[in-house]
MARMARBA-463859 format. One record per residue: residue number from 1; x, y, z of N, C-alpha, C in turn. Coordinates in Angstrom, 1 decimal. Example, Ala and Ser with C-alpha at 12.3 -4.5 7.8 and 13.67 -1.06 7.14 Angstrom:
BEGIN
   resi      n.u      n.v      n.w     ca.u     ca.v     ca.w      c.u      c.v      c.w
      1     13.2     -5.7      7.8     12.3     -4.5      7.8     13.2     -3.3      7.8
      2     12.8     -2.2      7.1     13.7     -1.1      7.1     12.9      0.0      7.9
***
This chain:
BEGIN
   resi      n.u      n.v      n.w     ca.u     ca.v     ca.w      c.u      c.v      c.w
      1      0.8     -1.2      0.0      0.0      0.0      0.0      0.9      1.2      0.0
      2      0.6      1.8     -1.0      1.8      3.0     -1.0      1.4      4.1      0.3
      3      2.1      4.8      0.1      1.9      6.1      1.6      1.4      7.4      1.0
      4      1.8      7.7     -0.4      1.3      8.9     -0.6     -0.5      8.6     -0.8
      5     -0.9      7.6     -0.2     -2.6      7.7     -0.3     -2.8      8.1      1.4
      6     -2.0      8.2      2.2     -2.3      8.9      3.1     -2.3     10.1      3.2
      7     -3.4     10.4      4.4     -3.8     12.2      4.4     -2.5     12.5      4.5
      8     -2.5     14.1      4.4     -1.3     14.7      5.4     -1.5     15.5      6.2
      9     -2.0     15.6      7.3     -2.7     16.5      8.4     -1.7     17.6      8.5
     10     -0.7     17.2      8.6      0.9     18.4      9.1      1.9     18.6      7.8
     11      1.7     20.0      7.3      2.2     20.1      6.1      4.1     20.0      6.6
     12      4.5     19.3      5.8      6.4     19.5      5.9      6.5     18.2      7.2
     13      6.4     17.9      7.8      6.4     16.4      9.1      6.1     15.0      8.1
     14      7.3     14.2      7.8      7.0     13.3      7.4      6.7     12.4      8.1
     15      6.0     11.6      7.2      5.3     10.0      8.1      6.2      8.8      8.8
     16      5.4      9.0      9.7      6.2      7.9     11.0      6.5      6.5      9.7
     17      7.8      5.8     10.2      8.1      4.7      9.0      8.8      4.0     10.5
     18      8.9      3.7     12.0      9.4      3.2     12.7      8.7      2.9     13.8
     19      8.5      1.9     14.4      8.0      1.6     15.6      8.3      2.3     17.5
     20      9.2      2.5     16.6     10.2      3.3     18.0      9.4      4.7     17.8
     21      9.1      5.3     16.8      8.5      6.6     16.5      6.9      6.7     17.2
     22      6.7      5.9     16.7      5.2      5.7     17.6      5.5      5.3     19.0
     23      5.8      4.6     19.2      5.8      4.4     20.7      6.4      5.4     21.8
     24      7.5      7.0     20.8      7.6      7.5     21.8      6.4      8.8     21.6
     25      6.0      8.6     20.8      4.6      9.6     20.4      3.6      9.3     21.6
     26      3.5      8.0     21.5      2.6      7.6     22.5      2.6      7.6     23.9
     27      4.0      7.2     24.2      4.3      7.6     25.2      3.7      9.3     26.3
     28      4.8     10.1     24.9      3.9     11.1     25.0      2.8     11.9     25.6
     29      1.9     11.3     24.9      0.6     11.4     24.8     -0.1     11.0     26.1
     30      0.2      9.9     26.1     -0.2      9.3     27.7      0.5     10.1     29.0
     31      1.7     10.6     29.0      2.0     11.2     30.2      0.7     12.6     30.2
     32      0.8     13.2     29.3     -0.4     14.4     28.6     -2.2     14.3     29.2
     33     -2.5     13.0     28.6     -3.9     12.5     28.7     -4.1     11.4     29.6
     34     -3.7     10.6     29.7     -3.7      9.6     30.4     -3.6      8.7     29.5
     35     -3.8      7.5     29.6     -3.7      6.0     29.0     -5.1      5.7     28.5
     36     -6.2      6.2     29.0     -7.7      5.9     28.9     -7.6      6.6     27.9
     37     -7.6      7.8     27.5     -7.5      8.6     26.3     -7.0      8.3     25.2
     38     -5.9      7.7     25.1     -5.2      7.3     24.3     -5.9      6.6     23.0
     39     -5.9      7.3     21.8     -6.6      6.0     20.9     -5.3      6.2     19.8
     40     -6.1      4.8     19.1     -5.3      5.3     17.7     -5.6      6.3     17.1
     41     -6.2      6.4     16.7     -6.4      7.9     16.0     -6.1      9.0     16.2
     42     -6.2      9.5     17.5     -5.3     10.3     18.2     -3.9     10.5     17.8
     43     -3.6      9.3     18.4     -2.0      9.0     18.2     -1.8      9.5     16.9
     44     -2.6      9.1     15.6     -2.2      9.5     14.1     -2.0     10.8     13.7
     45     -2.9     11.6     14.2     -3.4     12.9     14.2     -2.2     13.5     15.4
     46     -1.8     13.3     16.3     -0.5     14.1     17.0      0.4     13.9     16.3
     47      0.9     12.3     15.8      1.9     12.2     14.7      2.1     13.3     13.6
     48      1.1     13.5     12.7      1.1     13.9     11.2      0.6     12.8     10.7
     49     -0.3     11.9     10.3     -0.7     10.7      9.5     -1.9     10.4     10.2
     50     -2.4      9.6      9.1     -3.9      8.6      9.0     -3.1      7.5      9.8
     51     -4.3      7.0     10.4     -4.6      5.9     11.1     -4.4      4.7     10.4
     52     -5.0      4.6      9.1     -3.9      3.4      8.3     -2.6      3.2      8.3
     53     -1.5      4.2      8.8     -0.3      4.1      8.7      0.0      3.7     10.2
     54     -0.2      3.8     11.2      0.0      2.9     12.3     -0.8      1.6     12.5
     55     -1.8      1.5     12.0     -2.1     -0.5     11.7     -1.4     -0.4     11.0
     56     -0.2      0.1     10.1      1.3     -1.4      9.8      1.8     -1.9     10.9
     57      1.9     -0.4     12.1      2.7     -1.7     13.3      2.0     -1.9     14.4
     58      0.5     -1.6     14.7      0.4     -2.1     15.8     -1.1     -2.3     15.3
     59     -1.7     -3.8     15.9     -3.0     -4.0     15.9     -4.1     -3.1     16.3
     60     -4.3     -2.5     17.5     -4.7     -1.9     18.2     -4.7     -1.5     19.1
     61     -5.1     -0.5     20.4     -4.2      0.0     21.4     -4.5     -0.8     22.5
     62     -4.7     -2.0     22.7     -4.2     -3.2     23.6     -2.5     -3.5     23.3
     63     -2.5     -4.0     22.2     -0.8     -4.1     21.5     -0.6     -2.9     21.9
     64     -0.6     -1.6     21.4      0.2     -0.9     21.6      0.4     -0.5     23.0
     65      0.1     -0.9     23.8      0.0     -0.5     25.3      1.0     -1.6     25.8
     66      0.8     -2.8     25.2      1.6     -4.0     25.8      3.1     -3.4     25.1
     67      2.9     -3.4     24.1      4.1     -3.0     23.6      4.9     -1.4     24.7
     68      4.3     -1.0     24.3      4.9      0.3     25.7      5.8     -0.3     26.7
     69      4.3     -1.3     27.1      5.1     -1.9     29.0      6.2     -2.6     28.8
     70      6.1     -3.9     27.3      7.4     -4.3     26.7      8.2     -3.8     27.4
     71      8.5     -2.4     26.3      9.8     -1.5     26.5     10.2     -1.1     27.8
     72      9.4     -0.8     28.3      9.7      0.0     30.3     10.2     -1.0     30.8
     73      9.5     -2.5     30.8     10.0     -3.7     31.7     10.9     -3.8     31.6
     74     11.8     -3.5     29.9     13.4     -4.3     30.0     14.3     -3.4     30.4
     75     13.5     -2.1     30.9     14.7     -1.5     31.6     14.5     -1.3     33.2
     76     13.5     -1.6     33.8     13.8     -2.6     35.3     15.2     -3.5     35.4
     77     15.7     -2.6     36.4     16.9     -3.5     36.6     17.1     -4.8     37.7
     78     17.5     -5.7     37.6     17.5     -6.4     38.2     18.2     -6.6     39.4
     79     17.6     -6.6     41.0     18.4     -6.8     41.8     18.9     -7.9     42.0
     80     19.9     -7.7     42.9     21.1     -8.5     43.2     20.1     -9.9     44.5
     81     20.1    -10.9     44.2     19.4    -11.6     45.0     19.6    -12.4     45.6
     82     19.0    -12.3     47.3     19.9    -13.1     48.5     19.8    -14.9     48.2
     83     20.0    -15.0     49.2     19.8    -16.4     49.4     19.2    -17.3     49.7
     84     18.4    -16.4     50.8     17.1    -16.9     51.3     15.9    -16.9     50.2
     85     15.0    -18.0     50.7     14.3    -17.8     49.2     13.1    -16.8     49.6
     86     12.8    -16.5     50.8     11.7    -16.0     51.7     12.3    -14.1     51.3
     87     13.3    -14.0     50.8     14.0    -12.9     51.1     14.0    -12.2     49.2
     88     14.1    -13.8     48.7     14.6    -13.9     47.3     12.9    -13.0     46.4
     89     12.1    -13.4     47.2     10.7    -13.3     46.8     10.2    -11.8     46.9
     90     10.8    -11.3     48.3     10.3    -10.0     48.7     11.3     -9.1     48.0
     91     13.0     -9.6     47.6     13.2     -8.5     46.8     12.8     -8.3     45.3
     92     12.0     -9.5     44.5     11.6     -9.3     42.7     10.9     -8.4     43.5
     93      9.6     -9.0     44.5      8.2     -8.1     44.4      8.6     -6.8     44.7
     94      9.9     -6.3     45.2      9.8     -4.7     45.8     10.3     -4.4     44.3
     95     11.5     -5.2     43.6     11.6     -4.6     42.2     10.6     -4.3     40.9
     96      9.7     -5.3     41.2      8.3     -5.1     40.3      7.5     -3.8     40.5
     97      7.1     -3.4     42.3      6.6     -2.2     42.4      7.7     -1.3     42.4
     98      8.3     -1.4     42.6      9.5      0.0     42.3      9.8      0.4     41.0
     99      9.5     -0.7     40.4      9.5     -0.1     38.8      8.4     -0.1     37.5
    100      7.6     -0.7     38.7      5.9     -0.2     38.1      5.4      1.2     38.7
    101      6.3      1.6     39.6      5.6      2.9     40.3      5.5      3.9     39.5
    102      6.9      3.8     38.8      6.8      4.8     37.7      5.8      5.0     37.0
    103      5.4      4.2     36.4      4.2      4.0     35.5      3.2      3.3     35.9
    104      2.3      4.0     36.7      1.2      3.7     37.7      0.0      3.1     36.4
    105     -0.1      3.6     35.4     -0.5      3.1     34.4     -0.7      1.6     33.9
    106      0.6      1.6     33.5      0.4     -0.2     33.3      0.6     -0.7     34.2
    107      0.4     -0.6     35.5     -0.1     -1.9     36.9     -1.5     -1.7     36.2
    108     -1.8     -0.8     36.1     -3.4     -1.0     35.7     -4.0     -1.4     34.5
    109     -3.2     -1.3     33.6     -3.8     -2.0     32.3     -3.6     -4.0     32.5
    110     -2.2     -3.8     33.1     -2.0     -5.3     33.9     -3.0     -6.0     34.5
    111     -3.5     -5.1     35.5     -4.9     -5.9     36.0     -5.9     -6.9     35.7
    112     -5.4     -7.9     34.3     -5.8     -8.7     33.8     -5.2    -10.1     33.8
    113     -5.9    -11.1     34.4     -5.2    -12.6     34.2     -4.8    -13.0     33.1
    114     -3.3    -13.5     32.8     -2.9    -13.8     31.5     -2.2    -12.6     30.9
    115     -1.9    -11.5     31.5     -1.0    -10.3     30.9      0.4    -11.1     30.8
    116      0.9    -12.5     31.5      2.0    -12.8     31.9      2.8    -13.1     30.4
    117      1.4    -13.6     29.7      2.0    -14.5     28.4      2.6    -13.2     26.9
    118      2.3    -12.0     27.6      2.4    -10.9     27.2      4.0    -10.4     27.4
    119      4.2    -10.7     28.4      5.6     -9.9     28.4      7.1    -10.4     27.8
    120      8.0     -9.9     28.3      9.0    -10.1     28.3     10.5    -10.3     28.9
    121     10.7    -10.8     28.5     12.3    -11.5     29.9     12.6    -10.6     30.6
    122     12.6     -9.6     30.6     13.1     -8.7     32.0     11.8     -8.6     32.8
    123     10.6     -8.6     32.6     10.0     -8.5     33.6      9.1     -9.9     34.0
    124      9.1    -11.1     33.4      9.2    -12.3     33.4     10.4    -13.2     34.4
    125     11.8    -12.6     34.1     12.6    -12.8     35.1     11.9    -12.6     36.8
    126     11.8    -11.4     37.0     10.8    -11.1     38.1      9.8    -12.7     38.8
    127      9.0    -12.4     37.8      7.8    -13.4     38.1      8.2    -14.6     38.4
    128      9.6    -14.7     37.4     10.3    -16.7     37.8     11.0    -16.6     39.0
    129     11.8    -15.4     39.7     12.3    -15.4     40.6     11.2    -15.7     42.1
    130     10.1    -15.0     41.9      8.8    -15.5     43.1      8.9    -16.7     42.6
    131      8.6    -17.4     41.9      8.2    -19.0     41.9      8.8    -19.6     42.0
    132     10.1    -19.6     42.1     11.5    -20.2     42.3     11.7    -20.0     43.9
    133     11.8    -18.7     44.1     11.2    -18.7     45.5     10.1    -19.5     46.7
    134      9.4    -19.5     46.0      8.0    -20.7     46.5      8.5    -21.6     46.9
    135      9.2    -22.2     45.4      9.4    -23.7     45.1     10.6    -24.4     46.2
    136     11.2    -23.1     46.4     12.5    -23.2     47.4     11.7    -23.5     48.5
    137     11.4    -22.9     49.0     10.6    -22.5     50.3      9.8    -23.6     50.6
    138      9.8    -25.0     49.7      8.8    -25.8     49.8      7.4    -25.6     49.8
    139      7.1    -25.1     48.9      5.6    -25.0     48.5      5.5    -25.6     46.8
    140      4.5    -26.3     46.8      4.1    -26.9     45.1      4.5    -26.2     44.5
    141      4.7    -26.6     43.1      4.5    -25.5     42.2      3.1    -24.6     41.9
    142      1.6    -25.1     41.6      1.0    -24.7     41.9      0.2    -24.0     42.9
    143      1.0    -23.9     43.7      1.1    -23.0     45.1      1.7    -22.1     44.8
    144      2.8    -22.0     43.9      4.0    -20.9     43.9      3.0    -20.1     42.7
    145      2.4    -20.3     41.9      1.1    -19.6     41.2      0.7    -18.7     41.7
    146     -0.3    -19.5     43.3     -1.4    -18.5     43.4     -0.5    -17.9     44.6
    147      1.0    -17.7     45.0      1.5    -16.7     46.0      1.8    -15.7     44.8
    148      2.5    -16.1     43.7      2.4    -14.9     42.7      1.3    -14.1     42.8
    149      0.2    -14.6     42.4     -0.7    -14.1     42.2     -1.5    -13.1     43.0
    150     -0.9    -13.6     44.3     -1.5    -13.0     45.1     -0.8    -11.6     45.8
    151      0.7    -12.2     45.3      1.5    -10.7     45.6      1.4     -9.8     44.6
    152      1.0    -10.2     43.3      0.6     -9.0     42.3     -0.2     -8.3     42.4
    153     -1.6     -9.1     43.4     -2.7     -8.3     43.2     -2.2     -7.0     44.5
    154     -1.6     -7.3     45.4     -1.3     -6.7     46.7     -0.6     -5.4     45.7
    155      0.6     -6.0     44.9      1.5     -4.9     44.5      0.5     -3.7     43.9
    156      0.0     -4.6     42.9     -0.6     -3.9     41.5     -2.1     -2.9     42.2
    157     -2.5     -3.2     43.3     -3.6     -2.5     43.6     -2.8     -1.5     44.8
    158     -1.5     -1.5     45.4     -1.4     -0.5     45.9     -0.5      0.9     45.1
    159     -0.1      0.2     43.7      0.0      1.2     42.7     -0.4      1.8     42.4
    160     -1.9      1.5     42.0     -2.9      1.9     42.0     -3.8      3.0     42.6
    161     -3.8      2.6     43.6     -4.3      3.3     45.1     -4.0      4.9     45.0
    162     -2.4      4.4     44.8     -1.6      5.5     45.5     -1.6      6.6     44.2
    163     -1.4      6.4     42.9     -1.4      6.8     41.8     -2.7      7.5     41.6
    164     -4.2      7.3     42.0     -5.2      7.7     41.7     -5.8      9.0     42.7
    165     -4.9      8.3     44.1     -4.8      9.6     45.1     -4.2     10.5     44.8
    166     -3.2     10.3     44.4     -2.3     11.7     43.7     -3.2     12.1     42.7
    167     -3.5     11.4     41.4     -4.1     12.5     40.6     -5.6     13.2     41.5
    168     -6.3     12.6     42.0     -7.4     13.7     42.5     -7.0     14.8     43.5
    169     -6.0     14.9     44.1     -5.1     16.1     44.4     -6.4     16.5     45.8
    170     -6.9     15.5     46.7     -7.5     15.9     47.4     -6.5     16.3     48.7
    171     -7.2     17.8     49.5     -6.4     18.5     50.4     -7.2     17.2     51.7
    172     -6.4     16.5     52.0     -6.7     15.5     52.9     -6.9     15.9     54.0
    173     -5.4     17.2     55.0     -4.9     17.8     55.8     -6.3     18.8     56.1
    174     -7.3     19.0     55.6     -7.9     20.0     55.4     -9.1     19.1     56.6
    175     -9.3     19.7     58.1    -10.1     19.3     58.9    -11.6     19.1     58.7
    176    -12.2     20.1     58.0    -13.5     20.3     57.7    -13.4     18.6     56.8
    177    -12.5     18.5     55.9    -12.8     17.5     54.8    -13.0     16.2     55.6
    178    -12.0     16.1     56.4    -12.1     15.3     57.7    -13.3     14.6     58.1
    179    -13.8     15.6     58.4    -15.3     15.6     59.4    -16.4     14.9     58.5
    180    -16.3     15.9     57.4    -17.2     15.5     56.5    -16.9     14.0     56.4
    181    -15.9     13.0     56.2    -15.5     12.1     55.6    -16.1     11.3     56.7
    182    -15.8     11.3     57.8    -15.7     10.4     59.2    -17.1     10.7     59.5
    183    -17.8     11.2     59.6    -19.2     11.7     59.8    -19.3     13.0     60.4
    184    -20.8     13.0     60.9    -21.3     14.3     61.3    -20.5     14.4     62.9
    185    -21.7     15.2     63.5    -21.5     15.3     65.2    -22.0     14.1     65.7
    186    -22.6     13.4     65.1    -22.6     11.7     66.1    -21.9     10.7     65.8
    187    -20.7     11.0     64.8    -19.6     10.2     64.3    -19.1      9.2     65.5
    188    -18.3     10.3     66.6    -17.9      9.5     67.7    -18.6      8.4     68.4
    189    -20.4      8.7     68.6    -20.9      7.4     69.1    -21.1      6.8     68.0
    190    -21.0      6.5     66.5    -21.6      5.5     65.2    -20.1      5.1     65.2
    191    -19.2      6.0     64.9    -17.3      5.4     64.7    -16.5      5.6     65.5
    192    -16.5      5.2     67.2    -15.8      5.6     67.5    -14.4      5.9     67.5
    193    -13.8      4.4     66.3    -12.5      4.5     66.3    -12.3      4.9     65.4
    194    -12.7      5.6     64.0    -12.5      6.1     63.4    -12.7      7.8     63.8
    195    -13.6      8.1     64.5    -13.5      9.6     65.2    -12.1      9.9     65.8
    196    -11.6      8.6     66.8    -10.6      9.3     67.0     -9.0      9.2     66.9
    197     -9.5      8.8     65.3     -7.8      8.6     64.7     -8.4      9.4     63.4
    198     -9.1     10.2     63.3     -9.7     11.2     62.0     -8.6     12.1     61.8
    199     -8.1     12.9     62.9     -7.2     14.4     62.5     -5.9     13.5     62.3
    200     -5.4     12.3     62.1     -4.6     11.7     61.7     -4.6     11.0     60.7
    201     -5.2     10.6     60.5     -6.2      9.4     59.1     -4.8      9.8     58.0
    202     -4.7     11.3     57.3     -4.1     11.4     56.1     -3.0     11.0     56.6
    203     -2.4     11.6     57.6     -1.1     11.5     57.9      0.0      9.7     57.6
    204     -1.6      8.9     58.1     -1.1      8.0     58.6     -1.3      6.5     57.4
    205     -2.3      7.2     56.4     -2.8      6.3     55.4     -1.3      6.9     54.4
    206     -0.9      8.0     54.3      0.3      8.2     53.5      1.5      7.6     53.7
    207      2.0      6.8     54.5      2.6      6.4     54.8      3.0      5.6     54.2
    208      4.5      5.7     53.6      4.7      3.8     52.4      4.9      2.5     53.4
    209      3.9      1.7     53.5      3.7      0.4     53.7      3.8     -0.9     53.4
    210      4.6     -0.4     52.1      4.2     -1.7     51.1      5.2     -2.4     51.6
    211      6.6     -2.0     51.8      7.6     -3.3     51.9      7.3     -4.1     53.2
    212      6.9     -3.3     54.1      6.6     -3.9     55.2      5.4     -4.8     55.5
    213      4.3     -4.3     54.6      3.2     -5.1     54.7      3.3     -6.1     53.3
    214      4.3     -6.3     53.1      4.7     -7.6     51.6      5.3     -8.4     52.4
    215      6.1     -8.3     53.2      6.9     -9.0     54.4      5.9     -9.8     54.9
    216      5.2     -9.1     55.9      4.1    -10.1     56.1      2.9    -10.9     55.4
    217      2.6    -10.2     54.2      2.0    -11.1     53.4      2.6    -12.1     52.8
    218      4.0    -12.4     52.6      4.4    -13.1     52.3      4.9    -14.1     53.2
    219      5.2    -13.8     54.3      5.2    -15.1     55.4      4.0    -15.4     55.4
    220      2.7    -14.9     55.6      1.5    -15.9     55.5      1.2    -16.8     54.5
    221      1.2    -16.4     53.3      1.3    -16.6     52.3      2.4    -18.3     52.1
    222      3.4    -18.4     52.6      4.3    -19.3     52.1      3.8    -20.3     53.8
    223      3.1    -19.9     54.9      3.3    -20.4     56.3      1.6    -21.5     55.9
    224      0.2    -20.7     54.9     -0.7    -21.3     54.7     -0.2    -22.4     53.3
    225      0.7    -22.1     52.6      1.2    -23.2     51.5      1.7    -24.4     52.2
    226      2.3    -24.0     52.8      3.0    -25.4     54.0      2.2    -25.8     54.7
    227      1.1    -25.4     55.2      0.2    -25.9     56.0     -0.4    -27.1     55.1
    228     -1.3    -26.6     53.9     -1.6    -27.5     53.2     -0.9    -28.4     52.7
    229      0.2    -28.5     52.5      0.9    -29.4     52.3      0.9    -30.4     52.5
    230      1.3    -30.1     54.2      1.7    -31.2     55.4      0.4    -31.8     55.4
    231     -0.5    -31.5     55.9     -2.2    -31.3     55.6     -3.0    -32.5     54.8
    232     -2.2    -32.0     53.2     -3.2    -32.9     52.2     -4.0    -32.0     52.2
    233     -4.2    -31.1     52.3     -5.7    -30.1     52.2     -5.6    -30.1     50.6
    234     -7.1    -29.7     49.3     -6.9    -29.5     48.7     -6.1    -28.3     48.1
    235     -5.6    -27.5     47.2     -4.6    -26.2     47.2     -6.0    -25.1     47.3
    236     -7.2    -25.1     46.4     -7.6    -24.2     46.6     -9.5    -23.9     46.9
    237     -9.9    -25.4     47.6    -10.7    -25.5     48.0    -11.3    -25.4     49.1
    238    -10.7    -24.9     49.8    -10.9    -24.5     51.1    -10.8    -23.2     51.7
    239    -11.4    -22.6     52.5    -11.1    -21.3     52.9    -10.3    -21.0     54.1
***
């Protein structure tokens, strides 16, 4: 398909002919709009070009999104990893959120079972390092699954969390907001404990918790895998 049948929206800007060109377009774009905004067409129209000239390289903006994270994951660097395998586990997961933090974005386009078959060796390394971990740790292999899975969802939702608080830019510190939040004047007898940890609430919810609360989710986590074990309990039939 030749190219001069494409529009030319931008007189003198020639047409994207690279995948690297789009993707930092898009890039772009998303720091700008967000990720929800993002379409193809868009993308064509900020480029200079029709939307037929980016379906050469990317399907649609699922691919192009995966493709993005592609790129970011392989530059997650890999830490140096202990020996313990209890240790080995907690440091992928702090490197996965440490370098998904940046891009609070794709933990959230992630949010989908099966993103795994999507990626690529650097951030796949990660994922084998937890289940290598498990497996050390003596837990099944199928156990070492749903502890992944279950530290992703921990990771990936407090990426999230924290990412979405920031953009609504609410004055938290702000007492009135407080009140309103925790209730009226009968708050104290309906909540008591929440009345009286209110003028602290922001202080105390901002707090980074994650490595410390991955620590212990991961000793439960590997303490209920060995339980069933020893047990014979089924892996995931039981509550």
């Amino acid at each position: 398909m030749s190219r001069s049948t494409e529009p030319h929206r931008r007189v003198g800007r020639p047409p994207v002919t690279s995948r690297a060109q789009i993707l930092t377009a898009a890039r772009g774009l998303i720091d700008e709009v967000g990720w929800e905004k993002l379409t193809i067409r868009r993308l064509a129209s900020e480029i200079g070009v029709g939307a037929t000239t980016l379906y050469h390289h990317v399907r649609d903006k699922e691919e192009l999104l995966f493709l993005l994270i592609y790129e970011y994951a392989e530059q997650i660097p890999h830490p140096e990893l202990p020996s313990e395998p209890r240790e080995r586990i907690i440091t992928a997961a702090v490197a996965l959120h440490d370098g998904l933090a940046a891009w609070p974005w794709a933990a959230e386009v992630l949010t989908t079972d099966g993103f795994i078959a999507r990626l690529g060796d650097s951030f796949l390394w990660l994922v084998e390092t937890i289940l290598a971990g498990a497996v050390s740790a003596g837990c099944p292999p199928e156990q070492s699954v749903q502890i992944f899975r279950s530290i992703w969802y921990y990771t990936a939702g407090e990426i999230v969390v924290r990412a979405h608080t920031r953009h609504r830019k609410m004055n938290e510190q702000d007492p009135t907001h407080l009140n309103a939040y925790f209730g009226n004047a009968d708050g104290p007898l309906r909540h008591p404990h929440l009345a009286a940890i209110a003028d602290r609430w922001a202080t105390l919810a901002g707090q980074d918790t994650f490595a410390q609360g991955l620590r212990a989710f991961v000793d439960g986590l590997l303490v209920q895998s060995l339980t069933k074990k020893t047990s014979g309990a089924p892996n995931s039939e039981s509550n």
